[in-house]
DRENBA-850780 format. One record per residue: x, y, z of N, C-alpha, C, O in turn; residue in one letter. Coordinates in steps of 0.02 Angstrom, whole numbers, always signed. Each point is the difference from the previous one (the first is absolute). Last residue first. Layout:
nu->X	nv->Y	nw->Z	cau->X	cav->Y	caw->Z	cu->X	cv->Y	cw->Z	ou->X	ov->Y	ow->Z	type->A
...
// end
This chain:
nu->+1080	nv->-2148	nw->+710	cau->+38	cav->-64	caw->-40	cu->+83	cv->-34	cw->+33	ou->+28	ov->-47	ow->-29	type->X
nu->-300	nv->+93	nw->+126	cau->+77	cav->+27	caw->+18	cu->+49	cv->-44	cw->-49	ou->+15	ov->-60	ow->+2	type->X
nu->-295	nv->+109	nw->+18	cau->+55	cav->-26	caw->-44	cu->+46	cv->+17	cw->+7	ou->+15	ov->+48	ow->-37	type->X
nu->-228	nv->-57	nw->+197	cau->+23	cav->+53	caw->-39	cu->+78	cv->-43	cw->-26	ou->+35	ov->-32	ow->+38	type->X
nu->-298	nv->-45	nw->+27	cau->+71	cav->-1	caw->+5	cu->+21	cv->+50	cw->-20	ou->-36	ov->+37	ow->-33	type->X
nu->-204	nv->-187	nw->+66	cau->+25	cav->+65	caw->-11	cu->+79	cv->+2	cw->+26	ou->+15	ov->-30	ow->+52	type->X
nu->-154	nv->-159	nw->-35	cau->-1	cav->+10	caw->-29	cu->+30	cv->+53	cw->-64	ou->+11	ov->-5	ow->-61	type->X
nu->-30	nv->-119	nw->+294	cau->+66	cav->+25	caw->-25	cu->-20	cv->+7	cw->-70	ou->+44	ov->-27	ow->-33	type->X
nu->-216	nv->+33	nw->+261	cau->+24	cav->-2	caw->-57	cu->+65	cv->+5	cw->-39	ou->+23	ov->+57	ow->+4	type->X
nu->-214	nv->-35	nw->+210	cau->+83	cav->-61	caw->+2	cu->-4	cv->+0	cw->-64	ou->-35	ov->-48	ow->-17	type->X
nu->-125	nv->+187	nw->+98	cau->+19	cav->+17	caw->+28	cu->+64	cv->-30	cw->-1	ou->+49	ov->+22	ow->+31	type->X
nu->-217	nv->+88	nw->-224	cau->+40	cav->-67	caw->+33	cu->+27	cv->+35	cw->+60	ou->+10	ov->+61	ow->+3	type->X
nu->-223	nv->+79	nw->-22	cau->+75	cav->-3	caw->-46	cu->+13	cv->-66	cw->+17	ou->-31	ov->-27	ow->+45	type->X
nu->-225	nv->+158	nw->-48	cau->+57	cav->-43	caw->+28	cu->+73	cv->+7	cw->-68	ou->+11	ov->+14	ow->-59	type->X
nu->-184	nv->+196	nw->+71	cau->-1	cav->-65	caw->-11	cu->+59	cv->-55	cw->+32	ou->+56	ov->+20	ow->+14	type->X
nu->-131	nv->+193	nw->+105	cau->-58	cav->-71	caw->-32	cu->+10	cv->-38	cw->-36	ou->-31	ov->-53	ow->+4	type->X
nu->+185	nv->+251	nw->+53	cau->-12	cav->-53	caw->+61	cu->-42	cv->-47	cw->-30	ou->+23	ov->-57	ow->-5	type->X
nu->+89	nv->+232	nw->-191	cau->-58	cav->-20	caw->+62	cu->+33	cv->-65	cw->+40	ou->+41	ov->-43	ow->-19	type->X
nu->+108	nv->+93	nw->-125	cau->-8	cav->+77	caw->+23	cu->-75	cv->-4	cw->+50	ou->-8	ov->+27	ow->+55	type->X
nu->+215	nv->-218	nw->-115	cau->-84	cav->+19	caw->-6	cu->+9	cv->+59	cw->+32	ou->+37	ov->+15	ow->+47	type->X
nu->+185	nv->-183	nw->-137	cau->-16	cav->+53	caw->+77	cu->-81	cv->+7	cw->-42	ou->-6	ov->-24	ow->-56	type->X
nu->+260	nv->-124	nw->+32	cau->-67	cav->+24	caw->-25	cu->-44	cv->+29	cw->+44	ou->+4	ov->-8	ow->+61	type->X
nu->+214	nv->-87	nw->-8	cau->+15	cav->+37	caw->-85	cu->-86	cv->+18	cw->-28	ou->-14	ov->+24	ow->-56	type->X
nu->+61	nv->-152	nw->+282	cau->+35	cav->+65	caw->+1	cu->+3	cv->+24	cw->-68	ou->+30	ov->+54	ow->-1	type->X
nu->-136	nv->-275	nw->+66	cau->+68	cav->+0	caw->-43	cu->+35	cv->+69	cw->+13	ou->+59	ov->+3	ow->-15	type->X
nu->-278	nv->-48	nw->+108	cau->+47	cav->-35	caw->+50	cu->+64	cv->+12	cw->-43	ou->+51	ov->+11	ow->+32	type->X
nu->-218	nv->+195	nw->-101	cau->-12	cav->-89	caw->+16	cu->+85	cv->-24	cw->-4	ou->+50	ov->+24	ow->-27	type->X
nu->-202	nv->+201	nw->+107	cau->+60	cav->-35	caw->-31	cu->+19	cv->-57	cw->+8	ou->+16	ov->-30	ow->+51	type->X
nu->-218	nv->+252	nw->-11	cau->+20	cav->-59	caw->+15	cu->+72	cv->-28	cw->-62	ou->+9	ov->+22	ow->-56	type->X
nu->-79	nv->+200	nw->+61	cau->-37	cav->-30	caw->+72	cu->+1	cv->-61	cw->+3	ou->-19	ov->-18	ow->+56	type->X
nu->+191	nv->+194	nw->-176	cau->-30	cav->-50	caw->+14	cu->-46	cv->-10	cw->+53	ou->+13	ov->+13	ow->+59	type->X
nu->+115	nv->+175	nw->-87	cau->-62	cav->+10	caw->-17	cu->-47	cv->-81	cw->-15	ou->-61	ov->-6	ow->-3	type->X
nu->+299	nv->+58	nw->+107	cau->-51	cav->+13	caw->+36	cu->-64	cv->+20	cw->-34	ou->-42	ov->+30	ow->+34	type->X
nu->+263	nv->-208	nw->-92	cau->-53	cav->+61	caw->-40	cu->-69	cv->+28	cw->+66	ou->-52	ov->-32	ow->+11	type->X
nu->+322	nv->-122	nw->-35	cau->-54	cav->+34	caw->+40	cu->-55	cv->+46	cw->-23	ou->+9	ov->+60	ow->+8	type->X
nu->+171	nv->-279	nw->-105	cau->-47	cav->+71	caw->-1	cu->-40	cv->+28	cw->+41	ou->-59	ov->-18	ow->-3	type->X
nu->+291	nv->-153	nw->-54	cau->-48	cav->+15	caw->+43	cu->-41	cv->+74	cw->-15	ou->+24	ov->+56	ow->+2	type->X
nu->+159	nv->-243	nw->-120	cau->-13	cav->+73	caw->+21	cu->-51	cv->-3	cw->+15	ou->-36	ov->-32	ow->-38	type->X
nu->+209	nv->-157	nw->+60	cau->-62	cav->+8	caw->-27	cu->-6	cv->+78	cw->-5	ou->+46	ov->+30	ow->+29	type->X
nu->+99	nv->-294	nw->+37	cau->+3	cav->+84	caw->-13	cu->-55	cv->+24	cw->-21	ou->-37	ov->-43	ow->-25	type->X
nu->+81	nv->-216	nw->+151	cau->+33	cav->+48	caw->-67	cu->-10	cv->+53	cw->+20	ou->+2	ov->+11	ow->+60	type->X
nu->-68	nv->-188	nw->+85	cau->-28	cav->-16	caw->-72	cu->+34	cv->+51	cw->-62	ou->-9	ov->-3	ow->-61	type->X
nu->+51	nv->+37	nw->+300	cau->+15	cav->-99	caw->-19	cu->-10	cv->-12	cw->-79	ou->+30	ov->-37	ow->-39	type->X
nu->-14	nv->+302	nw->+58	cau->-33	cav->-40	caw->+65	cu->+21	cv->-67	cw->-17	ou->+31	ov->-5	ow->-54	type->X
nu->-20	nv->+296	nw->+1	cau->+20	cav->-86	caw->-20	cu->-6	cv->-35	cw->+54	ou->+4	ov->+18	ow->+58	type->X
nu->-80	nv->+249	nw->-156	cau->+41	cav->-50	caw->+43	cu->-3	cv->-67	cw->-20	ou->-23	ov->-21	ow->-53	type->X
nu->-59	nv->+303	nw->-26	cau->+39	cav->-66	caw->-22	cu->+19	cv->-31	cw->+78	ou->+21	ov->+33	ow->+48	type->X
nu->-215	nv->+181	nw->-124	cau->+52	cav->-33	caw->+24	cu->+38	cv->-60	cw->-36	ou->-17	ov->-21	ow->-56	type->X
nu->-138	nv->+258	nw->+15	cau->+37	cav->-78	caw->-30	cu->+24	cv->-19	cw->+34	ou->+52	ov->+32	ow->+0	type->X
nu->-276	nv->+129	nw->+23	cau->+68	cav->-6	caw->+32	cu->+26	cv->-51	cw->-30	ou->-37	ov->-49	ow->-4	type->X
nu->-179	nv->+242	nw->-78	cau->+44	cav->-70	caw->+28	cu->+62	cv->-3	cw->+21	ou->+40	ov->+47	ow->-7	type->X
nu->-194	nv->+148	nw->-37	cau->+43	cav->-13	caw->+62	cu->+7	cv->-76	cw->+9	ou->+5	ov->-29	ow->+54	type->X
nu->-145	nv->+64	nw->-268	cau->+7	cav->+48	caw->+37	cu->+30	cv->-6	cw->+71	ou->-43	ov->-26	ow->+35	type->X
nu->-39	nv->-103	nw->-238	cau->+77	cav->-17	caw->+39	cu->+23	cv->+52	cw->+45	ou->+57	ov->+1	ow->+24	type->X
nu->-268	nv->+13	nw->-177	cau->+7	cav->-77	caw->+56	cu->+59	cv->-16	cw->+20	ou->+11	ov->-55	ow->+25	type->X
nu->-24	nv->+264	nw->-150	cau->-73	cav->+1	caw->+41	cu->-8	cv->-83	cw->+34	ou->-34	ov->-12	ow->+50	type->X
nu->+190	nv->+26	nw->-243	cau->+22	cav->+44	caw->+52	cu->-53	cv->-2	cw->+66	ou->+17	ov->-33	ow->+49	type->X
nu->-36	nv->-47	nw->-293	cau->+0	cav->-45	caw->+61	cu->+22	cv->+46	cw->+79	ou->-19	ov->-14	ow->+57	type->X
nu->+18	nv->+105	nw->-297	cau->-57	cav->-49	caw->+21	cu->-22	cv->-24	cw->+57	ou->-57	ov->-2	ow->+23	type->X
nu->+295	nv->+54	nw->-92	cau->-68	cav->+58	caw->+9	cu->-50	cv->+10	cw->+17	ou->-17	ov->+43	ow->+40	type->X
nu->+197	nv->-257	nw->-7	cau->-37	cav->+43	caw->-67	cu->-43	cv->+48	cw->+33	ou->-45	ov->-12	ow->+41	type->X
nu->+284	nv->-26	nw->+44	cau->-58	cav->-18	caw->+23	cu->-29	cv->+19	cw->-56	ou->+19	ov->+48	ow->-34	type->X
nu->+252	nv->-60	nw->+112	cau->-74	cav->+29	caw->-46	cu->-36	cv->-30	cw->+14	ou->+18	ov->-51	ow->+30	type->X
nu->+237	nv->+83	nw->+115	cau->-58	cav->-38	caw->-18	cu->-60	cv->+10	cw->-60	ou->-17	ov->+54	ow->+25	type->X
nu->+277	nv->-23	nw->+84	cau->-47	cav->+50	caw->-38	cu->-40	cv->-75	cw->-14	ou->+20	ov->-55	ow->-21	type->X
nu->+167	nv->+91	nw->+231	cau->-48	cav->-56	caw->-61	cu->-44	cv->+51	cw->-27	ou->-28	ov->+42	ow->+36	type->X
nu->+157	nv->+25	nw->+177	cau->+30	cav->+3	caw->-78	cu->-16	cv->-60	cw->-42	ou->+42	ov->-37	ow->-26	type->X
nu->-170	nv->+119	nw->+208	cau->+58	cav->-31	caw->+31	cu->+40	cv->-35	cw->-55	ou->+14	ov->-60	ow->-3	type->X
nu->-219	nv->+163	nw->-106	cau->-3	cav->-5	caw->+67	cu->+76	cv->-52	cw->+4	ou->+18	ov->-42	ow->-41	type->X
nu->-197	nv->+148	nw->-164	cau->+58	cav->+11	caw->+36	cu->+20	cv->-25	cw->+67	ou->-30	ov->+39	ow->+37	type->X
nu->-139	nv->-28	nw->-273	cau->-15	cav->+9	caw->+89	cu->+99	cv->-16	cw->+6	ou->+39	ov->-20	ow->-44	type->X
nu->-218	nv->+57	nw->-179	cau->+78	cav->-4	caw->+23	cu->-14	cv->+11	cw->+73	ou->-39	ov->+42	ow->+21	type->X
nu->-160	nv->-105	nw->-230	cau->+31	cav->+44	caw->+42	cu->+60	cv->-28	cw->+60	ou->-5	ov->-54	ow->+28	type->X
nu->-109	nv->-13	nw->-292	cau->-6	cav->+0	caw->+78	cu->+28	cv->+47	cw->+24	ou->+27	ov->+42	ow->-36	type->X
nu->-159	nv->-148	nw->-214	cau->+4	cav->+45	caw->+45	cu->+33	cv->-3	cw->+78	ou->-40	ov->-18	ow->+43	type->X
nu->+84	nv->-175	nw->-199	cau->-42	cav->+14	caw->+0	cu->+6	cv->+88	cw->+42	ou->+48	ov->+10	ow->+37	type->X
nu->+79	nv->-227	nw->-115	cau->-43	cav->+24	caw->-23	cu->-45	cv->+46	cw->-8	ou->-33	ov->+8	ow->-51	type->X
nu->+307	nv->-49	nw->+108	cau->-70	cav->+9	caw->+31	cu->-59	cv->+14	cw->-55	ou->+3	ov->+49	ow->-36	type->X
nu->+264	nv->-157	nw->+37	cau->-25	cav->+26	caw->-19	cu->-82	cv->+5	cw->+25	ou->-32	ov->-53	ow->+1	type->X
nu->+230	nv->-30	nw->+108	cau->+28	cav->+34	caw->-37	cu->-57	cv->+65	cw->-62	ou->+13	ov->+57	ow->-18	type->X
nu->-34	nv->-206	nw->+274	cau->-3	cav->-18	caw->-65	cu->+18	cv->+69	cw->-41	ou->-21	ov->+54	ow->+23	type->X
nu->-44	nv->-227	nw->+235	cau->+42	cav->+45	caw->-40	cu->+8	cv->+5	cw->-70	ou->+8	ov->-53	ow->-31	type->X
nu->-212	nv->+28	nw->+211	cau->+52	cav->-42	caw->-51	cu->+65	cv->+54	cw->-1	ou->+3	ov->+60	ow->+13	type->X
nu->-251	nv->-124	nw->+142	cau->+65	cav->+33	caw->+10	cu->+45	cv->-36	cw->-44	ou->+20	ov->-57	ow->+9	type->X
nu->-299	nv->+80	nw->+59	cau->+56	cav->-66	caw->-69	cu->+60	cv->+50	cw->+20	ou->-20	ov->+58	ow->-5	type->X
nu->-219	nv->-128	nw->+150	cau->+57	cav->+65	caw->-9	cu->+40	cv->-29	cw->-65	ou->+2	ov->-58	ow->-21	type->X
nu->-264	nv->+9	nw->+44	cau->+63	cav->-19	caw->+37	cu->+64	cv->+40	cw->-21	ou->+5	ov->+35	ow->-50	type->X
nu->-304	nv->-34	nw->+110	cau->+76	cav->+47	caw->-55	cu->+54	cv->-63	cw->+26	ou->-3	ov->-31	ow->+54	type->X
nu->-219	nv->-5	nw->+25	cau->-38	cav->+27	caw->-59	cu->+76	cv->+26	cw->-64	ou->+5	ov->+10	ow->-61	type->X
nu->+16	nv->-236	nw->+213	cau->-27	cav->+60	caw->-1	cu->-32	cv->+36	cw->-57	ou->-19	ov->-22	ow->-54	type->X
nu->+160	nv->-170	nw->+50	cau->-27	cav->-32	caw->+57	cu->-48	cv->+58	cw->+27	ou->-36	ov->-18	ow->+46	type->X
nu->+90	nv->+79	nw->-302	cau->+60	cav->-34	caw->+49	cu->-33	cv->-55	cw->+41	ou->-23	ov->-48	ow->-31	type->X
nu->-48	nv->+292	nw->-116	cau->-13	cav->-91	caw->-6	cu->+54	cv->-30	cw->+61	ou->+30	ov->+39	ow->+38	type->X
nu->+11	nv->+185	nw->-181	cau->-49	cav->-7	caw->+17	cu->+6	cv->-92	cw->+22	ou->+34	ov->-44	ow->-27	type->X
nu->+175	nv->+202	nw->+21	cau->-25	cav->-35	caw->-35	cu->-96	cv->-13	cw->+60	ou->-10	ov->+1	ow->+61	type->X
nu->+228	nv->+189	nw->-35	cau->-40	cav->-33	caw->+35	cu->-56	cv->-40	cw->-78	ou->-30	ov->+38	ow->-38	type->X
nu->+303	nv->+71	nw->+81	cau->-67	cav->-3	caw->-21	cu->-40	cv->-35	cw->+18	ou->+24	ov->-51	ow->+22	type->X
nu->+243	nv->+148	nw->-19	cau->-55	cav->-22	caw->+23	cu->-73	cv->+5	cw->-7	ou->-26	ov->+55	ow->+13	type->X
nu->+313	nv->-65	nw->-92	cau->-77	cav->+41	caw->-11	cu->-38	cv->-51	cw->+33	ou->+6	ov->-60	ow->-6	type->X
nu->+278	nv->+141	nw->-37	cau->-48	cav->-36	caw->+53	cu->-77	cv->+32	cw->-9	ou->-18	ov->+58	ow->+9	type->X
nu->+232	nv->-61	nw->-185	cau->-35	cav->+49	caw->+17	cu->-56	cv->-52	cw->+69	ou->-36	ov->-45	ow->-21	type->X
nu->+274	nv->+38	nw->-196	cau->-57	cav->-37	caw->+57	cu->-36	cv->+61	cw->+64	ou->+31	ov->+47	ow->+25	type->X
nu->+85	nv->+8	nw->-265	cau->+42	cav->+14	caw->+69	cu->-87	cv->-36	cw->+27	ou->-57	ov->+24	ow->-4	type->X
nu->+151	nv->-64	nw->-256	cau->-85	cav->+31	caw->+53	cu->+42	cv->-5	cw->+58	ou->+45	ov->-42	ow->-3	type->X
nu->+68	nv->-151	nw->-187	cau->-25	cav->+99	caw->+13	cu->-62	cv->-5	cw->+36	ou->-45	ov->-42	ow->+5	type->X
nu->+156	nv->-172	nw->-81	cau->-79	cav->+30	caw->+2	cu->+6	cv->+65	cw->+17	ou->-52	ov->+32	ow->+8	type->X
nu->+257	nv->-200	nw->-17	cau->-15	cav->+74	caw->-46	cu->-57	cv->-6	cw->-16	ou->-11	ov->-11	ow->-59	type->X
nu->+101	nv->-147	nw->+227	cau->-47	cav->-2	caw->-73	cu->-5	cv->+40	cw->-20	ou->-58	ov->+3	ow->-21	type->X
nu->+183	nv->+29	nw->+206	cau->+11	cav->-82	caw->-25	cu->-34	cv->-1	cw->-63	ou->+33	ov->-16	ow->-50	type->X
nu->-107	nv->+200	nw->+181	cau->+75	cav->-12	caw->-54	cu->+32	cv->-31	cw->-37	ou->+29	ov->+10	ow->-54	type->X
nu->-224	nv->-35	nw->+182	cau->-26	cav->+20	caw->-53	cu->+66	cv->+41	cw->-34	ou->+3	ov->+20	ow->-58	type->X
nu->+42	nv->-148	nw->+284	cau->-42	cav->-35	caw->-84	cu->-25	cv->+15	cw->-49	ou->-14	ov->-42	ow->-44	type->X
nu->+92	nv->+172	nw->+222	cau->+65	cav->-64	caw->-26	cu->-42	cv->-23	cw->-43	ou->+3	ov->+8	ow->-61	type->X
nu->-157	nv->+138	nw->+149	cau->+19	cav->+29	caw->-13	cu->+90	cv->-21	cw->-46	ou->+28	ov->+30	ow->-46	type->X
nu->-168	nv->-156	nw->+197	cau->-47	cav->+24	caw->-50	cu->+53	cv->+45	cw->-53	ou->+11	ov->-26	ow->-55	type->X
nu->+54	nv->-10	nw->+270	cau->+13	cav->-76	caw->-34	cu->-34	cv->+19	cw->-50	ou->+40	ov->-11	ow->-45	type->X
nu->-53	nv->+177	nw->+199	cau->+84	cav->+3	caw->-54	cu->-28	cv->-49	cw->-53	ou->-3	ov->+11	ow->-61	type->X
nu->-187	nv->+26	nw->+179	cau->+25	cav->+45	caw->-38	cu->+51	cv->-11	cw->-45	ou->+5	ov->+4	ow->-62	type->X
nu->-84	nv->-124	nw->+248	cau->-28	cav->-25	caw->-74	cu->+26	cv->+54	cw->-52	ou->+13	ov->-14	ow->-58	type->X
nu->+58	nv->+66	nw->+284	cau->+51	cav->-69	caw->-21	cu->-26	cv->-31	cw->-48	ou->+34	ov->-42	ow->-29	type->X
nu->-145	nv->+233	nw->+97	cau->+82	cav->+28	caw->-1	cu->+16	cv->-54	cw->-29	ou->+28	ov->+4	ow->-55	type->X
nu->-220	nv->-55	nw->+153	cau->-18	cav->+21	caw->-66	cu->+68	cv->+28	cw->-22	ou->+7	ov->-15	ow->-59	type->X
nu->+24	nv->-47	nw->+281	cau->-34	cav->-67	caw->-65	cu->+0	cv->+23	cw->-68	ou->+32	ov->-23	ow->-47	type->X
nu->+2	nv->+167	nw->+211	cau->+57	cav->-18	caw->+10	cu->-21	cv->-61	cw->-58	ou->+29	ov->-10	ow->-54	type->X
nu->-188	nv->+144	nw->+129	cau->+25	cav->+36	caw->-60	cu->+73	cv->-39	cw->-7	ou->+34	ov->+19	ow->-47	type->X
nu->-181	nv->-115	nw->+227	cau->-29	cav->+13	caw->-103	cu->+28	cv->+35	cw->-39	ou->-12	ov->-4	ow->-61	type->X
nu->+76	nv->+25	nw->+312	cau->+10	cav->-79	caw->-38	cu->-25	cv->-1	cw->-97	ou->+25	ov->-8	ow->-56	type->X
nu->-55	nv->+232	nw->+176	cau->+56	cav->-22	caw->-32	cu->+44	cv->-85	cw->-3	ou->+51	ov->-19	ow->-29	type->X
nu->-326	nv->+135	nw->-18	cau->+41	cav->-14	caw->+51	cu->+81	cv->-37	cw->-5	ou->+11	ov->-54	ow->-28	type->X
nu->-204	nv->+219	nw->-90	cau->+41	cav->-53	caw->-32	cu->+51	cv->-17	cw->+78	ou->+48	ov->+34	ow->+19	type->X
nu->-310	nv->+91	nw->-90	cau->+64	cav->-1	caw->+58	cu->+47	cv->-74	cw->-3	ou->-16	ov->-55	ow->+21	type->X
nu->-174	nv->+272	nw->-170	cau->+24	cav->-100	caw->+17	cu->+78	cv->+26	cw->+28	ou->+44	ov->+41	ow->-10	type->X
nu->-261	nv->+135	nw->-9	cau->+69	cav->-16	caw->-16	cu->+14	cv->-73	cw->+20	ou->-27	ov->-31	ow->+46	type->X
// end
């Protein structure tokens, strides 16, 4: 199960509405939906992608937690197993934070993670991001 910590659900609450004004604003229809997925490649072997978006490509599944409905692709479930989301802010801004206890290593950006120890990760990279509109 993924553990939506209630700084992160207070964020994702606040991409939600704003998502949700603008696709009124633009008569795009679809009730915005928080999805998380893990893209191959990054500073690692995965990096996290956390969007918001109206319409899903692909097979997922519905998680629930501290009133944010989240999806996940199907697929992917088996590598997000008892993650944790956090959110905080610092000199440099805001961010969501991933705790994945199946990571064995996680490189310095926090958004990309290795399932083996052997291969190296970046340890000072801003390559990887997550897109807060």
């Amino acid at each position: 199960m993924v553990e939506i910590r209630p700084a992160a659900a207070q964020e994702l609450t606040r991409l939600l509405h704003r998502h949700s004004t603008q696709a009124a604003n633009q008569a795009t229809g679809g009730t915005p939906i928080v999805q998380l997925a893990l893209e191959p490649g990054g500073c690692a072997d995965w990096t996290y992608r956390l969007t918001v978006a109206a319409d899903l490509d692909q097979p997922t599944t519905a998680v629930a937690h501290n009133g944010i409905d989240l999806v996940i692709p199907t697929a992917q479930l088996d590598l997000l197993k008892d993650l944790v989301i956090d959110y905080s802010e610092d000199l440099m801004g805001g961010g969501f934070r991933f705790i994945n206890p199946l990571a064995q290593r996680t490189c310095g950006c926090g958004n990309a993670f290795a399932l083996s120890a052997d291969r190296p990760v970046a340890q000072d990279c801003t390559a990887a991001h997550l897109p807060t509109p």
